[in-house]
KOLKOL-954792 format. One line per field, with one value per residue: residue in one letter; x, y, z of N, C-alpha, C in turn; residue number from 0. Coordinates in nm, 3 decimals. Atoms other than C-alpha are relative to their C-alpha. Layout:
REM KOLKOL-954792
residu	A; ... .
n_u	X; ... .
n_v	Y; ... .
n_w	Z; ... .
ca_u	X; ... .
ca_v	Y; ... .
ca_w	Z; ... .
c_u	X; ... .
c_v	Y; ... .
c_w	Z; ... .
num	NUM; ... .
***
This chain:
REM KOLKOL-954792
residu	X; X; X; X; X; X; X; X; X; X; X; X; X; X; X; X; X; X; X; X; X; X; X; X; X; X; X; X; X; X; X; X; X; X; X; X; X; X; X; X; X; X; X; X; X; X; X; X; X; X; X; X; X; X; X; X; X; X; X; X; X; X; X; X; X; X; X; X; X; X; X; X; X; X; X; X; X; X; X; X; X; X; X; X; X; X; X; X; X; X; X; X; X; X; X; X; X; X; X; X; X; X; X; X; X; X; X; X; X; X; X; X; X; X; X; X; X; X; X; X; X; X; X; X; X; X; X; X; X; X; X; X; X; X; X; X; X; X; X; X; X; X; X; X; X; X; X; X; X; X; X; X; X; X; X; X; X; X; X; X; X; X; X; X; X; X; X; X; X; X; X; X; X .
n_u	0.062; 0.003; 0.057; -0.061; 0.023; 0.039; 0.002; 0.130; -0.088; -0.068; -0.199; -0.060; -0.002; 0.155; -0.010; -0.130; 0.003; -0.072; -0.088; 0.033; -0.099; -0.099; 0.048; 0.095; -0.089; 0.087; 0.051; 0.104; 0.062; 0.062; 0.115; 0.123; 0.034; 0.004; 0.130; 0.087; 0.005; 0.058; 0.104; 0.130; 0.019; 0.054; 0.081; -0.024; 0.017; -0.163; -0.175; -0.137; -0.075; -0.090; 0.075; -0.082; -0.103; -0.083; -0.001; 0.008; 0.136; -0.005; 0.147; 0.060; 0.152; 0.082; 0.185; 0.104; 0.043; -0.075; -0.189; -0.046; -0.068; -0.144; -0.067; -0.135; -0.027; 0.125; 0.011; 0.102; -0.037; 0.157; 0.121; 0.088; 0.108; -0.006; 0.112; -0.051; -0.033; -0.076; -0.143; -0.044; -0.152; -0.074; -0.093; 0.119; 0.035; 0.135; 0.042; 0.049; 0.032; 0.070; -0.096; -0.033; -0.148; 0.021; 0.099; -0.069; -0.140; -0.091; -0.158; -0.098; -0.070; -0.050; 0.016; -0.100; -0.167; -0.075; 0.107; 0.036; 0.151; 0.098; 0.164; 0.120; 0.119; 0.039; 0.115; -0.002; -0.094; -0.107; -0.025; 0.029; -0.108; -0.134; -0.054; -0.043; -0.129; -0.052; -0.011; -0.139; -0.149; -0.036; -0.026; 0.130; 0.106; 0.083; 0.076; -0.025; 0.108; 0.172; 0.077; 0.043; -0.018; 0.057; 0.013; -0.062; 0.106; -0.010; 0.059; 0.036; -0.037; 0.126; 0.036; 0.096; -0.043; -0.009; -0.060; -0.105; -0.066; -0.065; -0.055; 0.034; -0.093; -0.046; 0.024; -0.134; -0.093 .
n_v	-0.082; -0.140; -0.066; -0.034; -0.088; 0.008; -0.157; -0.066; -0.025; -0.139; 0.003; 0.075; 0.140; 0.068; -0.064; 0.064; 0.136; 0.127; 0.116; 0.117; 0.056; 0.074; 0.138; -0.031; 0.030; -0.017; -0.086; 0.036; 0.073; -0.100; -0.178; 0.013; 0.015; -0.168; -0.018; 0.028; -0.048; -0.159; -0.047; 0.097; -0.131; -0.144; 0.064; 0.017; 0.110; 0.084; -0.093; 0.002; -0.013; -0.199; -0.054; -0.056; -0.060; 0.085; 0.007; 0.177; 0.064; 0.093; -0.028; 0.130; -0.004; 0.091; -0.038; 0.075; 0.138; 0.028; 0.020; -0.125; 0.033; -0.053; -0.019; -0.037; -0.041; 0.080; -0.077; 0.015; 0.089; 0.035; -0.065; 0.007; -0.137; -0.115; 0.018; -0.129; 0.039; -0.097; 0.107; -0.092; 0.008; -0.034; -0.103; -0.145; 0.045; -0.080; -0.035; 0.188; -0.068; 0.111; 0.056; 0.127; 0.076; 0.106; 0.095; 0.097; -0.015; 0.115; -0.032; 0.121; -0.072; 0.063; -0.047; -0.012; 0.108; -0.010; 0.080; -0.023; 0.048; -0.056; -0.067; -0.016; -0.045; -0.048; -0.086; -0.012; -0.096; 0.049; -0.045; -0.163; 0.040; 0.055; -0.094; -0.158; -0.011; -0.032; -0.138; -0.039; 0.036; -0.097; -0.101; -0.031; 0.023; 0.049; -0.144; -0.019; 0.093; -0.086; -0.006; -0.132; -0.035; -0.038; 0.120; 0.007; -0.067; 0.000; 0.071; -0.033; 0.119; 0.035; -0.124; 0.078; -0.047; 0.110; 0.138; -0.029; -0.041; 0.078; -0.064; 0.080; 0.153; -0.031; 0.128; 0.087; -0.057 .
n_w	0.103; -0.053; 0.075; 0.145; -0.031; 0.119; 0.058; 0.030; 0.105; 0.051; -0.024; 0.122; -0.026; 0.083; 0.123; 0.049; -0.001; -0.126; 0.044; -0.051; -0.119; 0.059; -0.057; -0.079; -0.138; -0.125; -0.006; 0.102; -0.084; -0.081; 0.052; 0.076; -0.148; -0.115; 0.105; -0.039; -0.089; -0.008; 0.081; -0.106; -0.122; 0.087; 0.063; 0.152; 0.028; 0.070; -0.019; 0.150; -0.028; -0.011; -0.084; -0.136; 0.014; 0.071; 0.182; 0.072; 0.104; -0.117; -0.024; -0.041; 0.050; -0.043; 0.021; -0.137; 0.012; 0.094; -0.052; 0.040; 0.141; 0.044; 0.178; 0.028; 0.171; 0.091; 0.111; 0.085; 0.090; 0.077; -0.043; 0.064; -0.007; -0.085; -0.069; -0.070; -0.108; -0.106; -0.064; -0.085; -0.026; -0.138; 0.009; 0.083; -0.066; 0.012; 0.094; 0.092; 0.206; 0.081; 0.104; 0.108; -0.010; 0.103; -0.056; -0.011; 0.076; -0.018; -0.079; -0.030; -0.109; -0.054; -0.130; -0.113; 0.041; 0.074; 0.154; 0.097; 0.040; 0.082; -0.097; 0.069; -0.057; 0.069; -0.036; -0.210; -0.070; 0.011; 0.125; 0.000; -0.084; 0.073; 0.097; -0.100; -0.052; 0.081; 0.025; -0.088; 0.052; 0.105; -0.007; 0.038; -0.109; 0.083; 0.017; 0.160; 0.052; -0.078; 0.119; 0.039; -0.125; -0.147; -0.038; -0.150; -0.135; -0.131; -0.122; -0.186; -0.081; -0.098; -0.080; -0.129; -0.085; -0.112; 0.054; -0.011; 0.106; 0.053; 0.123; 0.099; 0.064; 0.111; 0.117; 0.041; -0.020 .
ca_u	-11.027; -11.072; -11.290; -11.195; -11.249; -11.520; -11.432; -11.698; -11.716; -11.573; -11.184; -11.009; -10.933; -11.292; -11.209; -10.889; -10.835; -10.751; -10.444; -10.490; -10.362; -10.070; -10.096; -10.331; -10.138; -10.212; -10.224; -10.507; -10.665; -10.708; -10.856; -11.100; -11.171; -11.161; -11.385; -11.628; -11.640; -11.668; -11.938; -12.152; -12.129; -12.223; -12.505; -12.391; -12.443; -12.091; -11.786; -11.488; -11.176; -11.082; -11.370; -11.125; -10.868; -10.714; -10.656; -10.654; -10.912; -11.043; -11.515; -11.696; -12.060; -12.295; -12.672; -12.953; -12.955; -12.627; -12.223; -12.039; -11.847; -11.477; -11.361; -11.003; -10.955; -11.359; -11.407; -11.777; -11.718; -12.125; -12.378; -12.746; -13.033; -13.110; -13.317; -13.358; -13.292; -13.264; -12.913; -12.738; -12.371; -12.175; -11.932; -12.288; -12.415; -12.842; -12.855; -13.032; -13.054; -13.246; -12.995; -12.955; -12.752; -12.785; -13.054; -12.797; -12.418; -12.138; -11.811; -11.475; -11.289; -11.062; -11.188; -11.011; -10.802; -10.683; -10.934; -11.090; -11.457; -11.750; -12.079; -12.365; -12.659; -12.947; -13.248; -13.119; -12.954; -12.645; -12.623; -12.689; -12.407; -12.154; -12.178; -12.168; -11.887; -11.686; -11.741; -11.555; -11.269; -11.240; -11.305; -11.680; -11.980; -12.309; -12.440; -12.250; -12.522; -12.798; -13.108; -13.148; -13.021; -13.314; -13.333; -13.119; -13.304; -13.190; -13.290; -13.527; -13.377; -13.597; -13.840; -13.992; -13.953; -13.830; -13.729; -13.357; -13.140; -13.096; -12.919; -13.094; -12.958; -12.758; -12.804; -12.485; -12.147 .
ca_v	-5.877; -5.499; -5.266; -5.045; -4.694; -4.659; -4.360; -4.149; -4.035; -3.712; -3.895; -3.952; -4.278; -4.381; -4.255; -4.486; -4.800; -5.111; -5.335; -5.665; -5.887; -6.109; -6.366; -6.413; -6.418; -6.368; -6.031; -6.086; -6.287; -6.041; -5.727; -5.970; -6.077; -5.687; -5.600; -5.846; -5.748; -5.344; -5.398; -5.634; -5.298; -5.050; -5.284; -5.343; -5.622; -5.587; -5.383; -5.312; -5.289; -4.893; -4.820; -4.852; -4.743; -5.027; -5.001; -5.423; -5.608; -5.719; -5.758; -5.925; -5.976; -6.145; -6.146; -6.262; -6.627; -6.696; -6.782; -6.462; -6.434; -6.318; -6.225; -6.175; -6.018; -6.050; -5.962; -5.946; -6.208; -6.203; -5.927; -5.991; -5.703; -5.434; -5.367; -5.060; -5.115; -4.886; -4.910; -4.745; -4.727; -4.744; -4.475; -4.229; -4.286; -4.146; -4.139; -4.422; -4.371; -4.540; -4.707; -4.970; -5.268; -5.598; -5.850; -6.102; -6.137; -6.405; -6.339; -6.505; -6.447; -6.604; -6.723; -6.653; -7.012; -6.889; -7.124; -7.037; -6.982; -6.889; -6.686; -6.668; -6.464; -6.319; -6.075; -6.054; -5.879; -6.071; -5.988; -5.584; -5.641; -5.779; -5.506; -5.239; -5.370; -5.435; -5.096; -4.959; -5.180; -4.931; -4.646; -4.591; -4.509; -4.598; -4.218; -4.254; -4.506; -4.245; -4.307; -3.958; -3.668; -3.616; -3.991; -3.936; -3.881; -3.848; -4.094; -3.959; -4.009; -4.224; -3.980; -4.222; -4.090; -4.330; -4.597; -4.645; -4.521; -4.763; -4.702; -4.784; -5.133; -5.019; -5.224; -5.309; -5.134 .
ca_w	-0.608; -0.620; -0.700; -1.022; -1.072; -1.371; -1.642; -1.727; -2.097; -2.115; -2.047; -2.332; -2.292; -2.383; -2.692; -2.789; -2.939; -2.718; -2.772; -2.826; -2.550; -2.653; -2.357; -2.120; -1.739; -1.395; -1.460; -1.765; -1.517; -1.255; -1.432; -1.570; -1.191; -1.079; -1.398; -1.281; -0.944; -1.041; -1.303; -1.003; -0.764; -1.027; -1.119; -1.464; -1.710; -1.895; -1.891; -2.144; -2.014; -2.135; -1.884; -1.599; -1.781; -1.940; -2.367; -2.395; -2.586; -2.257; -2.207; -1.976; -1.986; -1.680; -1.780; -1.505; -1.447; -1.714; -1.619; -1.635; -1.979; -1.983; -2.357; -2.447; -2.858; -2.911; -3.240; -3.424; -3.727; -3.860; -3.825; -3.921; -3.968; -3.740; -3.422; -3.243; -2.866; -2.518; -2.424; -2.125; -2.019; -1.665; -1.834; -1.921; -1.623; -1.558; -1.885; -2.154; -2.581; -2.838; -3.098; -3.399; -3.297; -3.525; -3.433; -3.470; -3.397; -3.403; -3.182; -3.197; -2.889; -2.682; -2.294; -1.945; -2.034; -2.366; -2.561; -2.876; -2.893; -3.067; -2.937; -3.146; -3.013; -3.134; -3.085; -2.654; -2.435; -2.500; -2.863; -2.780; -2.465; -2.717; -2.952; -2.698; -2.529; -2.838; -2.958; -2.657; -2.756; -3.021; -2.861; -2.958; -2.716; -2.781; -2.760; -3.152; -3.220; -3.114; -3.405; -3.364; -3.127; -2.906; -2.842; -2.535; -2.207; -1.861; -1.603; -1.332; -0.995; -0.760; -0.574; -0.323; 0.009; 0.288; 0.021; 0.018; -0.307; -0.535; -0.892; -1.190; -1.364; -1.626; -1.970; -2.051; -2.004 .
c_u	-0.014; -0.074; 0.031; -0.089; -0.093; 0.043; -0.136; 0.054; 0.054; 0.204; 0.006; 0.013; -0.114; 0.005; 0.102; -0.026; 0.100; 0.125; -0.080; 0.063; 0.068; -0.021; -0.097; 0.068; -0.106; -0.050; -0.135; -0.134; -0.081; -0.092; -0.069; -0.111; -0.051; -0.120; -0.153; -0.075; -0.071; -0.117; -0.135; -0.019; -0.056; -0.117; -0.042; -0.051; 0.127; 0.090; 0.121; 0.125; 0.071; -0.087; 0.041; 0.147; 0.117; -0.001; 0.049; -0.119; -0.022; -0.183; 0.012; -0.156; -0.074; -0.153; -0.079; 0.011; 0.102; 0.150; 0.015; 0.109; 0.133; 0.086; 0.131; 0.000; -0.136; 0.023; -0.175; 0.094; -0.118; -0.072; -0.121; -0.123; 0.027; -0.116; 0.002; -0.058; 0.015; 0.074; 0.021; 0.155; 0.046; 0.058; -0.127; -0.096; -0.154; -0.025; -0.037; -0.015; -0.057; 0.106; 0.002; 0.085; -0.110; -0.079; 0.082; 0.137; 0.094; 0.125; 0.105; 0.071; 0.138; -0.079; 0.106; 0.108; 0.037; -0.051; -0.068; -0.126; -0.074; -0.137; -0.085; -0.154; -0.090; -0.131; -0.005; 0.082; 0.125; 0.065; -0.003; 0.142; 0.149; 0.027; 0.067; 0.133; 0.141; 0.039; 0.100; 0.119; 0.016; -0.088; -0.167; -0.090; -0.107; -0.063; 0.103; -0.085; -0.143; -0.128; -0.022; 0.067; -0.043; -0.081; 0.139; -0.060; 0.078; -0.115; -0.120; 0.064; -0.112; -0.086; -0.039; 0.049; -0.004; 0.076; 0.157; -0.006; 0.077; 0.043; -0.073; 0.079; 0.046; -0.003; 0.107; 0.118; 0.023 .
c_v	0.143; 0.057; 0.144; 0.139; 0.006; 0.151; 0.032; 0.072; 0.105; -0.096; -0.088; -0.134; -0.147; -0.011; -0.090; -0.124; -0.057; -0.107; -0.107; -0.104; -0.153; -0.156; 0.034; -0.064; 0.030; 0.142; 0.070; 0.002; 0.062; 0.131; -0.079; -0.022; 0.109; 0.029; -0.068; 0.050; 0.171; -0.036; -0.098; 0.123; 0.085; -0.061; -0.002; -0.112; -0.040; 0.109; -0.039; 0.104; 0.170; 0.072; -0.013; -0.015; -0.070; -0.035; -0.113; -0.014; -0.084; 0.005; -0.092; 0.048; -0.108; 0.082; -0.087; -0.132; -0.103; -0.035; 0.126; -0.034; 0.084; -0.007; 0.062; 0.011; -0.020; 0.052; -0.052; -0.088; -0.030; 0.135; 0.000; 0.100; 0.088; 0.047; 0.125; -0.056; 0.146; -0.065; 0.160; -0.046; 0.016; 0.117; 0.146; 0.009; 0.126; 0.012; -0.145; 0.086; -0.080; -0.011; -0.140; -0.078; -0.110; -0.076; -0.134; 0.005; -0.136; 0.111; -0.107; 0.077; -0.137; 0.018; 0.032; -0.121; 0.000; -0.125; 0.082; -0.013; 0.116; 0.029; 0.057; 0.040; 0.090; 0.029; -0.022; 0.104; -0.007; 0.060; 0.177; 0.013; -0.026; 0.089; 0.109; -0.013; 0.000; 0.119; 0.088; -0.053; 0.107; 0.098; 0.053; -0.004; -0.031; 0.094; 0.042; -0.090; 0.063; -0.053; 0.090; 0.094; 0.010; -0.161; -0.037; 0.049; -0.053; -0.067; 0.097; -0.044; -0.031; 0.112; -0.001; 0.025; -0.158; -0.160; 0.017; 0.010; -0.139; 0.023; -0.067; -0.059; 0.100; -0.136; -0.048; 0.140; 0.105 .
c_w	0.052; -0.119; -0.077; -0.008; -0.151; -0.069; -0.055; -0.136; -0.066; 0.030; -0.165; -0.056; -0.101; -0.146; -0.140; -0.060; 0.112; -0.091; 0.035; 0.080; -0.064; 0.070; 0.149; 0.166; 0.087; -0.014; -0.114; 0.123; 0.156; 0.006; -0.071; 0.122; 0.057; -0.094; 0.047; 0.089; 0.002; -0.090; 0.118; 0.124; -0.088; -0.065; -0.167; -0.074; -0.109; 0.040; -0.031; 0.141; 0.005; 0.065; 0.088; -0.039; -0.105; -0.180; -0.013; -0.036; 0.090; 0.013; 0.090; 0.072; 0.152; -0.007; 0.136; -0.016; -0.167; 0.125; -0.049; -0.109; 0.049; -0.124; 0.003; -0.205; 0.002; -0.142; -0.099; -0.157; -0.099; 0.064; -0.054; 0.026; 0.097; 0.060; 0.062; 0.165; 0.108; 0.015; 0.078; 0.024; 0.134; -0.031; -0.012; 0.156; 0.022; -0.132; -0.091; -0.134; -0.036; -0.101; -0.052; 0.081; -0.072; 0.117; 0.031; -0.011; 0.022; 0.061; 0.031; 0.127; 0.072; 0.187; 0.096; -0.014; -0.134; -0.147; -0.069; -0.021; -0.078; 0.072; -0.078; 0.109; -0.061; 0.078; 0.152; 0.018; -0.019; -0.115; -0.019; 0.115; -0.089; -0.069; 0.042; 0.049; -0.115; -0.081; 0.083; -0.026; -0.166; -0.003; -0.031; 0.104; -0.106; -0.015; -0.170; -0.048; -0.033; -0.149; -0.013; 0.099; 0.097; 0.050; 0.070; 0.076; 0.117; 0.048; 0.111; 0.107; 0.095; 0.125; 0.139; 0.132; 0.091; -0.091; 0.010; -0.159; -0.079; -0.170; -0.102; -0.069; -0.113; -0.124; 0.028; 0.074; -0.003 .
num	0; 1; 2; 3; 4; 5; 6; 7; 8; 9; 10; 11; 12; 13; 14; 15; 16; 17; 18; 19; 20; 21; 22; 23; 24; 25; 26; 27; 28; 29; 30; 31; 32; 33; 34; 35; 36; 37; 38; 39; 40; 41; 42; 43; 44; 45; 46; 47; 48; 49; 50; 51; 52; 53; 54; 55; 56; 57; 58; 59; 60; 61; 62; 63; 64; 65; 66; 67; 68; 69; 70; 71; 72; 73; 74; 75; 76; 77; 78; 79; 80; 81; 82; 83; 84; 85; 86; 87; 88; 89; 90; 91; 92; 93; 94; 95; 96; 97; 98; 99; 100; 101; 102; 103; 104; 105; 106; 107; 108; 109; 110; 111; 112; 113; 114; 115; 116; 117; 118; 119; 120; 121; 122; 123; 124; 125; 126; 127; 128; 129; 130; 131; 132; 133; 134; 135; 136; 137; 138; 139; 140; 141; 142; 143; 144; 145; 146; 147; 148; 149; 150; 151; 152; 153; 154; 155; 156; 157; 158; 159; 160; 161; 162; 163; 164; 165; 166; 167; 168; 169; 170; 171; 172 .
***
């Protein structure tokens, strides 16, 4: 495995839609492996594939005390009401927003073996994680979610003298 260079969201890239991936190979199989890997160093809790560069329809999602998820094509299929949520991004990095995402979503996807499933989650982290990362598969941050403009704020960085430097958790992707 290897660790993966994250984009930050001034690159274009961010910006694009993602192909959707035809079959799922070794080389599928590995940038979902490397993905993992970079979003567990950058203390993430998901990460979309055109965040290191790659325009496939590629997420993958590990929450505290869960299996780590690997999605191939997700696609939202149900969205129910609307919650307002902090969310932060690996690609935004020090920075957190307040933004709408649905209280409830359904996702069809395909996993890492090319099976066919379904992911129903609601009012968690999971269900705010899925949207976010999906969104990047088409090119969307979540600072286009904002509820307002000045509901973006910069992070403080830690001030504590003598403690070591540690990065604040990023929500999701």
């Amino acid at each position: 495995m290897a660790l993966l260079e994250i984009l930050l969201a001034d690159d274009p890239i961010l910006r694009q839609k993602s192909k959707k991936v035809r079959q799922i190979d070794s080389s599928i199989q590995r940038l979902m492996d490397d993905m993992l890997e970079t979003m567990h160093d950058a203390h993430g809790v998901g990460l979309a594939a055109p965040q290191v560069g790659q325009l496939l329809r590629v997420i993958v999602i590990h929450l505290p005390e869960q299996e780590p998820l690997a999605l191939v094509n997700p696609e939202v299929v149900k969205r129910e009401g609307q919650r307002v949520v902090e969310e932060g991004c690996l690609s935004i990095p020090g920075w957190r927003g307040e933004v709408t995402r649905s209280v409830t979503v359904t996702v069809k996807a395909l996993n890492r073996h090319g099976k066919q499933i379904r992911i129903k989650a609601a009012e968690d982290l999971l269900a705010q994680a899925l949207e976010h990362e999906i969104d990047h598969l088409d090119g969307v941050l979540y600072i286009d979610h904002l509820t307002r403009p000045d509901k973006l704020w910069k992070i403080p960085p830690r001030e504590e003298e003598g403690s070591p430097e540690e990065p604040e958790p990023a929500l999701v992707g």
